[in-house]
N, CA, C and O atoms as a MOPAC input file, in Angstrom:
PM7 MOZYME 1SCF
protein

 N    300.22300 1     7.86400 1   186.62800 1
 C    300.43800 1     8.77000 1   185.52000 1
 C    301.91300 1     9.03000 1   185.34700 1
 O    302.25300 1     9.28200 1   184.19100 1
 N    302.72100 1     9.02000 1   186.13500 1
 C    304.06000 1     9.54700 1   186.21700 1
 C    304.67700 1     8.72200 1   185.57200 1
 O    305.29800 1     8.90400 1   184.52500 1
 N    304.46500 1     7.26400 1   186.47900 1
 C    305.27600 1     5.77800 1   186.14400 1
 C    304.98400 1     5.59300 1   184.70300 1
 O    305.83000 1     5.10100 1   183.95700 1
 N    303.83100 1     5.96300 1   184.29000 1
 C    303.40500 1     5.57100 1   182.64200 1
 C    304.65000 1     7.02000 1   181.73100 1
 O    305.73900 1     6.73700 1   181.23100 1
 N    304.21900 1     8.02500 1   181.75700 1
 C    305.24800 1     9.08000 1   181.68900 1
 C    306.62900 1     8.52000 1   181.70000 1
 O    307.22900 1     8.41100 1   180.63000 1
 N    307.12000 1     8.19800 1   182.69500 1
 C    308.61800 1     7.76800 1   182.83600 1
 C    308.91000 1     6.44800 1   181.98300 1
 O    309.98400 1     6.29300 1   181.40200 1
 N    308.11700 1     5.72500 1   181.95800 1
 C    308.46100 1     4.44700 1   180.65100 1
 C    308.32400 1     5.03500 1   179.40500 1
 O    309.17700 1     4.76900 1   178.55800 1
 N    307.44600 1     5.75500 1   179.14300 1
 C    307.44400 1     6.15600 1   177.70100 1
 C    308.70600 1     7.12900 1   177.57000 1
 O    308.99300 1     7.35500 1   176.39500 1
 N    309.39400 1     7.65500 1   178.36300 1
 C    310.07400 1     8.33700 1   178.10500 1
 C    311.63000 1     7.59200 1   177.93000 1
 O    312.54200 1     7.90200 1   177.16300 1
 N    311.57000 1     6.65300 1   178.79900 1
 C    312.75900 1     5.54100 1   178.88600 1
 C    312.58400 1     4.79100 1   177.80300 1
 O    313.63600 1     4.18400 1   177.60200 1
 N    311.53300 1     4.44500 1   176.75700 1
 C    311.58800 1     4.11100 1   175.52000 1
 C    312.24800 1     4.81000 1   174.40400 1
 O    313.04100 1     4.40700 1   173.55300 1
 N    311.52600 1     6.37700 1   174.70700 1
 C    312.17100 1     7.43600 1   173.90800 1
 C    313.19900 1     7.36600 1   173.66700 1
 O    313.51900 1     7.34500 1   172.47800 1
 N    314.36400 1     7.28300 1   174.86800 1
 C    315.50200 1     7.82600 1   174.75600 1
 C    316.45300 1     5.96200 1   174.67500 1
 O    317.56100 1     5.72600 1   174.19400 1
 N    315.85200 1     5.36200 1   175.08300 1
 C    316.43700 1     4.26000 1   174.36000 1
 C    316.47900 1     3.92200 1   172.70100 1
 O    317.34100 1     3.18200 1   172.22700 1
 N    315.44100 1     4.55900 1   171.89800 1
 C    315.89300 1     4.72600 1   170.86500 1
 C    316.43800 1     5.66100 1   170.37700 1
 O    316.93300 1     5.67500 1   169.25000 1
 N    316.41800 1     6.65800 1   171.24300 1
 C    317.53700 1     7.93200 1   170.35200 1
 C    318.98800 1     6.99400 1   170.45900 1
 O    319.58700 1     6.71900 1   169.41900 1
 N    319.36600 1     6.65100 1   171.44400 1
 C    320.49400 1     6.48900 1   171.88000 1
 C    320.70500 1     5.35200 1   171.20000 1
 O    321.82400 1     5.49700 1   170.70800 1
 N    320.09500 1     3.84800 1   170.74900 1
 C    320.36500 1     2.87200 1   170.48900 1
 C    320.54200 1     1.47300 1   170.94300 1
 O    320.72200 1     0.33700 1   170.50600 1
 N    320.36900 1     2.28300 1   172.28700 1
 C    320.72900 1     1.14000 1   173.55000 1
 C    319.36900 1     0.03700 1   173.57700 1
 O    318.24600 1     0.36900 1   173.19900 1
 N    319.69500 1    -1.22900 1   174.06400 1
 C    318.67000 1    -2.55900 1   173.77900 1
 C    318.18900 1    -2.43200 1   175.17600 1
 O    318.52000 1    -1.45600 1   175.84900 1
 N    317.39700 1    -3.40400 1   175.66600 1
 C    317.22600 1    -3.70600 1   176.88900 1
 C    318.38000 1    -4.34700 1   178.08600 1
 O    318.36800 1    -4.46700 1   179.31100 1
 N    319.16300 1    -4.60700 1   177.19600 1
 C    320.40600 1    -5.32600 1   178.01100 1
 C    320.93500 1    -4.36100 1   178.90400 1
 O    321.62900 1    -4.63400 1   179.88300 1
 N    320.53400 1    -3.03700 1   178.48700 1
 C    322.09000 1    -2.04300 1   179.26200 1
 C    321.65800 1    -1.74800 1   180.65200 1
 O    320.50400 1    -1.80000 1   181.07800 1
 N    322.65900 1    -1.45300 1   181.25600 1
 C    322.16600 1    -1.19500 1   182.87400 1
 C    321.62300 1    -0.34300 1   183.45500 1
 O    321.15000 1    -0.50600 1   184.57900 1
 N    321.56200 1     1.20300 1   182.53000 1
 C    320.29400 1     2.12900 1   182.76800 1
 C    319.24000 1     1.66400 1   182.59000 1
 O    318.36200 1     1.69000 1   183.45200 1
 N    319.07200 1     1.04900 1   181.24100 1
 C    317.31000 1     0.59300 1   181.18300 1
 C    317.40800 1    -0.38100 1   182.24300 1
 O    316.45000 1    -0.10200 1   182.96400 1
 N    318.13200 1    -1.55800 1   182.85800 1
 C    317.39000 1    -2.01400 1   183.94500 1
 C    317.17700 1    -1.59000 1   184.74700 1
 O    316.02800 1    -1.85800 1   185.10000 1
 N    317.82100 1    -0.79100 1   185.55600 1
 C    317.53300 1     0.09900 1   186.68400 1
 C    316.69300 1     1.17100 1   186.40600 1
 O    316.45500 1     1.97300 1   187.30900 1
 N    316.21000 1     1.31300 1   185.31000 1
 C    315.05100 1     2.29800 1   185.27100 1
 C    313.49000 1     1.23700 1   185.32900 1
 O    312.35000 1     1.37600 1   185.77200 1
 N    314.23000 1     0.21800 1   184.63300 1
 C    312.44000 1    -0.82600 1   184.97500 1
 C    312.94100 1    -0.96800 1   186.42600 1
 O    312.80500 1     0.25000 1   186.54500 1
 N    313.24300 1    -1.21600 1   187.22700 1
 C    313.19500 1    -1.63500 1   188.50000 1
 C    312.96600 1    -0.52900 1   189.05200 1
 O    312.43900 1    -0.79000 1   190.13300 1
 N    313.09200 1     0.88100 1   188.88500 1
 C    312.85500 1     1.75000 1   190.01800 1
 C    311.42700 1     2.38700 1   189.33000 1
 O    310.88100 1     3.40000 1   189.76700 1
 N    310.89800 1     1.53700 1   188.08800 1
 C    309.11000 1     1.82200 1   187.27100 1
 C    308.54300 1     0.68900 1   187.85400 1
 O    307.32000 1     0.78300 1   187.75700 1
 N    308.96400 1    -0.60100 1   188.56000 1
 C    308.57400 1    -1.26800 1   189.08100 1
 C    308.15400 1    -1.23600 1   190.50000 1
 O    307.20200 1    -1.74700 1   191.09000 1
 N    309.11800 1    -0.50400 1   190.86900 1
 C    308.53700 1    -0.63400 1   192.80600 1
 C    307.86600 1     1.22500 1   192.79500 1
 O    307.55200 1     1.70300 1   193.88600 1
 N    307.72800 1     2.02900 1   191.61000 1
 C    306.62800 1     3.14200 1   191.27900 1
 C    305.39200 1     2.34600 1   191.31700 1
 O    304.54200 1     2.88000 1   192.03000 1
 N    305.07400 1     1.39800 1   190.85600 1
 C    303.54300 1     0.57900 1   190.40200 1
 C    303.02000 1     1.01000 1   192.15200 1
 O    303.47600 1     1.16100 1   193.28500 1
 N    301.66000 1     1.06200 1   191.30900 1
 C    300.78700 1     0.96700 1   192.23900 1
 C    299.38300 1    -0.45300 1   192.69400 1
 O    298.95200 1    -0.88900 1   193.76100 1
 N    299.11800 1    -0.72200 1   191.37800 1
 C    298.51100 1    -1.71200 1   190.96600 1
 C    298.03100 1    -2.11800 1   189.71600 1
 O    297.21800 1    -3.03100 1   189.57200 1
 N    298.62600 1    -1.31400 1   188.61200 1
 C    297.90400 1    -1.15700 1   187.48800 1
 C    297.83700 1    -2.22900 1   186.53100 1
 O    296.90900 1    -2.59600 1   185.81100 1
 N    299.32800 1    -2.77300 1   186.71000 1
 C    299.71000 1    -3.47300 1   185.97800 1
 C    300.72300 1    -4.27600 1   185.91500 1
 O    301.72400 1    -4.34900 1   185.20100 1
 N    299.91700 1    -5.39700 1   187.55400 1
 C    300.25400 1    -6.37200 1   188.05400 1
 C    299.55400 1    -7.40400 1   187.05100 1
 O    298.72000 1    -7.23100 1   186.16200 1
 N    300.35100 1    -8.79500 1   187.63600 1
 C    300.46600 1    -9.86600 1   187.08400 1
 C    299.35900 1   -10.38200 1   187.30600 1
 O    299.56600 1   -11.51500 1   187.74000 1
 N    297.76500 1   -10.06400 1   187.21700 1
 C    296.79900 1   -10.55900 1   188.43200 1
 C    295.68900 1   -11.24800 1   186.91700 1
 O    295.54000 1   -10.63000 1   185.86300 1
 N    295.32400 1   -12.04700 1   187.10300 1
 C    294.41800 1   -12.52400 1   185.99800 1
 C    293.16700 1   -12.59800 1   186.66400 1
 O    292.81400 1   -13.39800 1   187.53100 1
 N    292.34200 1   -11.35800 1   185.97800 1
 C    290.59500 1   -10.98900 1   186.26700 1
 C    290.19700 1   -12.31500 1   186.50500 1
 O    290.78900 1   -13.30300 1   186.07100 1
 N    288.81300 1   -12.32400 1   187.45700 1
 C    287.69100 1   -13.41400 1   187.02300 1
 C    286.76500 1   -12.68900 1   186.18700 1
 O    286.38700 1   -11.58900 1   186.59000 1
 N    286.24000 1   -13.24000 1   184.82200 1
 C    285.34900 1   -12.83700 1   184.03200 1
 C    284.52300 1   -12.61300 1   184.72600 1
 O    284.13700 1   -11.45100 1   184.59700 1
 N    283.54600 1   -13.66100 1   186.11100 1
 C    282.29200 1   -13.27400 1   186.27200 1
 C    282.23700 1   -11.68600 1   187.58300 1
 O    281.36200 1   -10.94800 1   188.03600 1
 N    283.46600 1   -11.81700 1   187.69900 1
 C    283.48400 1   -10.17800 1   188.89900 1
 C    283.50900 1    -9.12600 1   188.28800 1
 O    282.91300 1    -8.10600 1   188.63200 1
 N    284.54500 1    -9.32100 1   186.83400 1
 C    284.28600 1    -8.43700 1   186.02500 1
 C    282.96300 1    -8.39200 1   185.20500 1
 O    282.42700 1    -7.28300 1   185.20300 1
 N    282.37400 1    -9.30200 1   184.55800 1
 C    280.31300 1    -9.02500 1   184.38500 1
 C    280.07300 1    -8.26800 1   185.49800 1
 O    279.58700 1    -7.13900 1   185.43600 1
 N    280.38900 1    -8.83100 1   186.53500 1
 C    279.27300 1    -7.75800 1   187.72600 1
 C    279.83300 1    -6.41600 1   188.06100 1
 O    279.08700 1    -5.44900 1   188.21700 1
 N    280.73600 1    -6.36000 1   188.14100 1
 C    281.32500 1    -4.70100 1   187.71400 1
 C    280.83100 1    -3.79800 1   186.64000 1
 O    280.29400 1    -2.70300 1   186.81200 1
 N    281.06000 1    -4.34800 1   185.59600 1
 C    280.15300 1    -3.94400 1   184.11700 1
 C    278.67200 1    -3.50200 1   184.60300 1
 O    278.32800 1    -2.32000 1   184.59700 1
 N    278.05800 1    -4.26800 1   184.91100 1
 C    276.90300 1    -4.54200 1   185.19700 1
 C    276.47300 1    -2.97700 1   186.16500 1
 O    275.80900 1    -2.01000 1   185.79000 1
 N    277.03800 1    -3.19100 1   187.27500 1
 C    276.75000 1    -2.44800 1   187.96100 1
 C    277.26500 1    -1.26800 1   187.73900 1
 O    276.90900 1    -0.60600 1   188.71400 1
 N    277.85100 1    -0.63800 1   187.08900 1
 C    278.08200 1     0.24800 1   186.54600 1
 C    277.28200 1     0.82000 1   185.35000 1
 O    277.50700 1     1.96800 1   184.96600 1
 N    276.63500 1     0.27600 1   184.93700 1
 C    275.61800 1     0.57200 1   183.79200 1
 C    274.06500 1     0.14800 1   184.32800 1
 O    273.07200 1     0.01200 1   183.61300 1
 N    274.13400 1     0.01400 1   185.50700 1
 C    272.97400 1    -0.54100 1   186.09200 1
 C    271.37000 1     0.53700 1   185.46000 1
 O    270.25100 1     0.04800 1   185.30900 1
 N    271.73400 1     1.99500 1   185.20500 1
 C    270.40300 1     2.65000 1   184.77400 1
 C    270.38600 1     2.17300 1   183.27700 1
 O    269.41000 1     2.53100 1   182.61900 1
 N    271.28100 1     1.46200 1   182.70000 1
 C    270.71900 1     1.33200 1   181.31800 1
 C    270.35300 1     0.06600 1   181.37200 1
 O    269.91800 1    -0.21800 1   180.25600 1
 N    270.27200 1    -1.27400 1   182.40500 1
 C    269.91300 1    -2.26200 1   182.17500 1
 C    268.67900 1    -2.37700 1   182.92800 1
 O    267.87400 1    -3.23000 1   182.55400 1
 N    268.37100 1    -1.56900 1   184.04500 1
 C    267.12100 1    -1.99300 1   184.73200 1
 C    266.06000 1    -1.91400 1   184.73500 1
 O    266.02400 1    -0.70400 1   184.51000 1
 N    264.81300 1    -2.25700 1   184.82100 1
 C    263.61700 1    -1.85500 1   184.29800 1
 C    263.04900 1    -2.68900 1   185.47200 1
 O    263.35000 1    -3.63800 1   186.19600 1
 N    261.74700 1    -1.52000 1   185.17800 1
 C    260.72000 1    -2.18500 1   186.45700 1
 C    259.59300 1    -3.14900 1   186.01500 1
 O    258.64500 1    -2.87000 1   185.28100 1
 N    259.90500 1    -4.46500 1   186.66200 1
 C    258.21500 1    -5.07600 1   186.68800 1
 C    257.94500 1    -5.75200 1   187.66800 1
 O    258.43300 1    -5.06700 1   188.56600 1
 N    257.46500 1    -6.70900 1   188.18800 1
 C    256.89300 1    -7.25600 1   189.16600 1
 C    257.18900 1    -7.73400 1   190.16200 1
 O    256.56900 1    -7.76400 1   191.22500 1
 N    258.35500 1    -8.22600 1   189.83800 1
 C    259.24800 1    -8.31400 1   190.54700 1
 C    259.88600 1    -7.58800 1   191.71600 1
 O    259.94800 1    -7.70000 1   192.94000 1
 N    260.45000 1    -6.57100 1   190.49300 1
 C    261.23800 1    -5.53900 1   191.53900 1
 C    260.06300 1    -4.82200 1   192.35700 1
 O    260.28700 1    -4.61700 1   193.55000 1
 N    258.54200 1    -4.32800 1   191.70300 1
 C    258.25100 1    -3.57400 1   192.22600 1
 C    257.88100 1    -4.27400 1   193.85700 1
 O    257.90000 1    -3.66500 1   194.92700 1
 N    257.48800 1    -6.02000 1   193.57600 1
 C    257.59000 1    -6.75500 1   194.92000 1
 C    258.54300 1    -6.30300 1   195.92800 1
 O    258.19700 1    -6.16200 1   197.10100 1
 N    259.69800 1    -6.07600 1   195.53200 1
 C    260.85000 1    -6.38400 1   196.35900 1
 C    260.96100 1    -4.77300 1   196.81700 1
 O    261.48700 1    -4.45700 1   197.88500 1
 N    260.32600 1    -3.65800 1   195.75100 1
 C    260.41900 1    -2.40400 1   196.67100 1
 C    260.14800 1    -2.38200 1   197.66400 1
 O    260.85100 1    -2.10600 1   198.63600 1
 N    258.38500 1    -2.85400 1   197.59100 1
 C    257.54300 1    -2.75300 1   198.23600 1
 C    257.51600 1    -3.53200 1   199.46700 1
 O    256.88600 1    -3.14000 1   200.44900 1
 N    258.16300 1    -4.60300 1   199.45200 1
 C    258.46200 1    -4.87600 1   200.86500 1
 C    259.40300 1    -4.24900 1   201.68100 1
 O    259.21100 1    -4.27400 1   202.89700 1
 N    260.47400 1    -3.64000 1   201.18700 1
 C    261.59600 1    -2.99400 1   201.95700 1
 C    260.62100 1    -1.35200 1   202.52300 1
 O    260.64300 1    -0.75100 1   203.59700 1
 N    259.98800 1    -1.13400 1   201.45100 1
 C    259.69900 1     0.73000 1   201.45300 1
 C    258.27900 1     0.28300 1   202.63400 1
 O    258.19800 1     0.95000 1   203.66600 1
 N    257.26800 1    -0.81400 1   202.38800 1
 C    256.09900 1    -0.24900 1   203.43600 1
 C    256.13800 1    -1.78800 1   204.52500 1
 O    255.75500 1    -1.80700 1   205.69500 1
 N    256.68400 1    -2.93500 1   203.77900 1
 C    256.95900 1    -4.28800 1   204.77900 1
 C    258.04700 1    -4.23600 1   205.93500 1
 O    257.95700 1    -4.59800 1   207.10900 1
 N    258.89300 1    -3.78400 1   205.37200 1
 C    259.82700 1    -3.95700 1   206.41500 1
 C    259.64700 1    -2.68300 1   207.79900 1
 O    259.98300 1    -2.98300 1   208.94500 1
 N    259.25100 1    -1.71300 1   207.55900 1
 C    259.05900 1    -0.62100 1   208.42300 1
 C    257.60100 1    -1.19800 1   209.46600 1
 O    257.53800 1    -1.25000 1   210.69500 1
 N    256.77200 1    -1.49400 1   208.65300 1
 C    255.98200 1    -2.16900 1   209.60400 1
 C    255.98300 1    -2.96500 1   209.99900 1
 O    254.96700 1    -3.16800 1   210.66600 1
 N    257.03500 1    -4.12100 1   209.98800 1
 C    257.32900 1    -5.49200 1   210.72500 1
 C    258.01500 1    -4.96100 1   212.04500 1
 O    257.66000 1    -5.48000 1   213.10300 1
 N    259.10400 1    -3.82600 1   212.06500 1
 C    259.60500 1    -3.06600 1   212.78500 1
 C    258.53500 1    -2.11000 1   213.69100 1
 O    258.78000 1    -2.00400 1   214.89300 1
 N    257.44800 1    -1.47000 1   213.17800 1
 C    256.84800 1    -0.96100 1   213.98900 1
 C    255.66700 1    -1.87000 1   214.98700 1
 O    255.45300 1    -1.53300 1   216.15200 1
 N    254.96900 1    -3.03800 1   214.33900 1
 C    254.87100 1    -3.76500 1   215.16000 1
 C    255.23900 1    -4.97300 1   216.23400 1
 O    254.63100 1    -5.62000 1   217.08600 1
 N    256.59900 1    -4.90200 1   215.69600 1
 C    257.76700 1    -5.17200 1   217.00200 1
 C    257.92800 1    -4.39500 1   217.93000 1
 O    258.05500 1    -5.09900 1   218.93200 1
 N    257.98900 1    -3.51200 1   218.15700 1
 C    258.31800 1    -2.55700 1   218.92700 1
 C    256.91800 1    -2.30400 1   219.76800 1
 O    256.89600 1    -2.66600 1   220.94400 1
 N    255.91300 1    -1.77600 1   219.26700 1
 C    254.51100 1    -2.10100 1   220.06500 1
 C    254.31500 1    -3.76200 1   220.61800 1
 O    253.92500 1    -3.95700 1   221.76900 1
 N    254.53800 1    -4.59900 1   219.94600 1
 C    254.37000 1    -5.63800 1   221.44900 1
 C    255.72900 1    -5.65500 1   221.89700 1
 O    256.13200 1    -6.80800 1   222.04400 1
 N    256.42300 1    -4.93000 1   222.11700 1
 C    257.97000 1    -5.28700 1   223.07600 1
 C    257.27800 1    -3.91200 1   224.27300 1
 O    257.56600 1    -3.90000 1   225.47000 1
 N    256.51700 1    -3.04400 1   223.71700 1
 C    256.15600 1    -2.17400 1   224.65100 1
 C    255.01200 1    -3.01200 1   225.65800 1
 O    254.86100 1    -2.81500 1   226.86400 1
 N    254.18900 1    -4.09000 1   224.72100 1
 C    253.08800 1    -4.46100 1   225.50500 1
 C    253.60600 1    -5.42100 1   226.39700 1
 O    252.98700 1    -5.93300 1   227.33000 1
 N    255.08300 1    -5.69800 1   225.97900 1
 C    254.97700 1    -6.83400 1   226.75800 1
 C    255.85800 1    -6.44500 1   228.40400 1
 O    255.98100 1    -6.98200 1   229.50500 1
 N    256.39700 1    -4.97000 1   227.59300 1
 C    257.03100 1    -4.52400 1   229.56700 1
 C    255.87900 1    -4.37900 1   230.12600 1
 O    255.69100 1    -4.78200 1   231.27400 1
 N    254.58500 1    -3.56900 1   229.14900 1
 C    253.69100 1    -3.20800 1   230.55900 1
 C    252.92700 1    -4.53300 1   230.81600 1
 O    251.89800 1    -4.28500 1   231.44500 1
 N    253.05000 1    -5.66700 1   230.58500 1
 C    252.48800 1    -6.65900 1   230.86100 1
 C    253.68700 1    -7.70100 1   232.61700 1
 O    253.41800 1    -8.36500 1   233.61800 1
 N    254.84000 1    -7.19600 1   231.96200 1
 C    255.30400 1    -7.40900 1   232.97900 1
 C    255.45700 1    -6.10500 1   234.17900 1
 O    255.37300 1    -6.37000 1   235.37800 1
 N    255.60700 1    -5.19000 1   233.85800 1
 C    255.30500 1    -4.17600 1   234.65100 1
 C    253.71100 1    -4.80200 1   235.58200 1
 O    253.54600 1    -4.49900 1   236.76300 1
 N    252.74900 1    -5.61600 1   234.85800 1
 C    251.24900 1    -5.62400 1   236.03400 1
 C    250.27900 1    -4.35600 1   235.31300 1
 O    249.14000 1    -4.24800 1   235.76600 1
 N    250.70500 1    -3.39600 1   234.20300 1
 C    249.33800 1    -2.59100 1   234.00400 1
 C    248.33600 1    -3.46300 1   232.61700 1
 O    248.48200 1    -4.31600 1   231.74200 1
 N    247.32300 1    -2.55600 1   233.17800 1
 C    246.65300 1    -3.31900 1   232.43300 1
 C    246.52300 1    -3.21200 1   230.58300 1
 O    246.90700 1    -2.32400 1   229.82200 1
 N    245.71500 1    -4.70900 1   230.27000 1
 C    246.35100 1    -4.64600 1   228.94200 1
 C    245.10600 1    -3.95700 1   227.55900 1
 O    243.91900 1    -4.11200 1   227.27200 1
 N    246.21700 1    -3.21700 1   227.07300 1
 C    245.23100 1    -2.28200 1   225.98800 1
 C    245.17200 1    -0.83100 1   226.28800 1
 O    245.00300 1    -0.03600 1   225.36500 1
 N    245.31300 1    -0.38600 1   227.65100 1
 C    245.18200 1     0.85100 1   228.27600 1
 C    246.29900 1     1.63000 1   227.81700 1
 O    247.41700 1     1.40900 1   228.28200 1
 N    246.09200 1     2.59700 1   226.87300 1
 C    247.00900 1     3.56700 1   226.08600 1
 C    246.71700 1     4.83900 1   227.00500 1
 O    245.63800 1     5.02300 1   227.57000 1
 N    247.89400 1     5.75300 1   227.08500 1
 C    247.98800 1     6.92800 1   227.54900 1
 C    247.20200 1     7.84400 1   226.69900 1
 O    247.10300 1     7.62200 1   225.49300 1
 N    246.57000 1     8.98200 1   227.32500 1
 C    246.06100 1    10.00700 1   226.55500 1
 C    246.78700 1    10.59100 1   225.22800 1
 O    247.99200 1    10.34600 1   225.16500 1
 N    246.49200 1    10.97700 1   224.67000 1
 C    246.85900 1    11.70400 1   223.47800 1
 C    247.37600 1    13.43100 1   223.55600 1
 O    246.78900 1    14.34000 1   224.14400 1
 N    248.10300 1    13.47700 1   223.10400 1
 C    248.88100 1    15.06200 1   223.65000 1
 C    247.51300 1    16.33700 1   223.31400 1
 O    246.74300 1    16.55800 1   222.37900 1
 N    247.71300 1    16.78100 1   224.31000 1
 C    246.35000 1    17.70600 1   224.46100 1
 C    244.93600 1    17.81200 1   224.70700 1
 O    244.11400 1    18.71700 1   224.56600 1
 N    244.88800 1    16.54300 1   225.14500 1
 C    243.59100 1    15.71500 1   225.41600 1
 C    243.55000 1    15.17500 1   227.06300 1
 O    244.60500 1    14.79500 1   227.57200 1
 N    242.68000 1    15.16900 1   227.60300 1
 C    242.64900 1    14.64200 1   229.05500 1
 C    241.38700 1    13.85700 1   229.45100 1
 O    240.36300 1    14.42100 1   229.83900 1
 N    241.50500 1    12.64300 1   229.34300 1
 C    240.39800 1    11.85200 1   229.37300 1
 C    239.84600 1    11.00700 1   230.79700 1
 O    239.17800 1    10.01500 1   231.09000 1
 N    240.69000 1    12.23600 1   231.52100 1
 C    239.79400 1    11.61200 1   232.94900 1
 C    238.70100 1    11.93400 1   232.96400 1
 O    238.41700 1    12.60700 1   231.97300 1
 N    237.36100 1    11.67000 1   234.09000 1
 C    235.97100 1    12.03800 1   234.06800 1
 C    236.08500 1    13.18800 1   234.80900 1
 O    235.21100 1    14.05300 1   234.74600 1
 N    237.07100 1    13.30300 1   235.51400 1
 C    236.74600 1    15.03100 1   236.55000 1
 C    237.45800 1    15.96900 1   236.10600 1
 O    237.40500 1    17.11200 1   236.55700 1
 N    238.39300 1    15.51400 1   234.94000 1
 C    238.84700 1    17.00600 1   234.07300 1
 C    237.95900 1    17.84300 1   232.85200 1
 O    237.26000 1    17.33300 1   231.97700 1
 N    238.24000 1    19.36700 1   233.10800 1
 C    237.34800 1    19.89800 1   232.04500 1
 C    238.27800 1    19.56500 1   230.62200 1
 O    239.26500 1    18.90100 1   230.30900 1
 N    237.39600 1    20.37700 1   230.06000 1
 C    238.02900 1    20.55700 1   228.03700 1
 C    239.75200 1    21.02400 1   228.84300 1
 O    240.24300 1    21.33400 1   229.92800 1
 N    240.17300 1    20.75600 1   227.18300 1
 C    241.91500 1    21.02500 1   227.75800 1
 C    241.96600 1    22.55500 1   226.82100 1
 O    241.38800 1    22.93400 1   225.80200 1
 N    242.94600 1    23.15900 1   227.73100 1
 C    243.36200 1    24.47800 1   227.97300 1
 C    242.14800 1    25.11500 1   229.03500 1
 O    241.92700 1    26.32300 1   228.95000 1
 N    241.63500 1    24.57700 1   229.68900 1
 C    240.66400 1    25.35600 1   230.81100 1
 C    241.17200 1    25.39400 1   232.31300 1
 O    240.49800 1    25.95300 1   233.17900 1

């Protein structure tokens, strides 16, 4: 904002005054608006297609719409992928207690429950 400010103003007063680009204030004022830059308005030539996808994604709620696709691709992340993960994890458990030696299928009781034969009801 400043650097833009300070050129327009070094225009200003180059035409009050009369002075061309030749004179040695205006160069030393582009050179000290030059190493001000930050990136704005470098020498850099866009790629059209980074700029589409910038566009793009920036307006992404006015271009997207749901159909079969996407709702595929929800639906595997939101209920596929969590359960590919949760039944990983149950055989990585079956498979310590398999190397652990216990036996296989035998799940621990359930919190508040006691399913030996010589315990009473639970809280007794």
């Amino acid at each position: 904002m400043s650097g833009t400010l300070a050129r327009a103003a070094a225009v200003a007063a180059r035409r009050l005054t009369g002075q061309g680009a030749s004179s040695s204030s205006s160069s030393s004022l582009s050179i000290i608006n030059h190493q001000r830059r930050f990136a704005g308005d470098l020498p850099v030539k866009s790629n059209p297609y980074v700029e589409r996808w910038g566009t793009s994604r920036e307006h992404i709620e006015d271009t997207f719409f749901f159909d079969r696709k996407n709702f595929a691709r929800a639906a595997a992340w939101v209920v596929g992928f969590p359960l590919v993960v949760y039944f990983g994890i149950v055989k990585d458990f079956e498979n310590a207690d398999e190397r652990a030696g216990k036996e296989k299928g035998k799940r621990p009781a359930m919190l508040g429950r006691d399913d030996r034969p010589d315990a009473g009801p639970a809280g007794h």
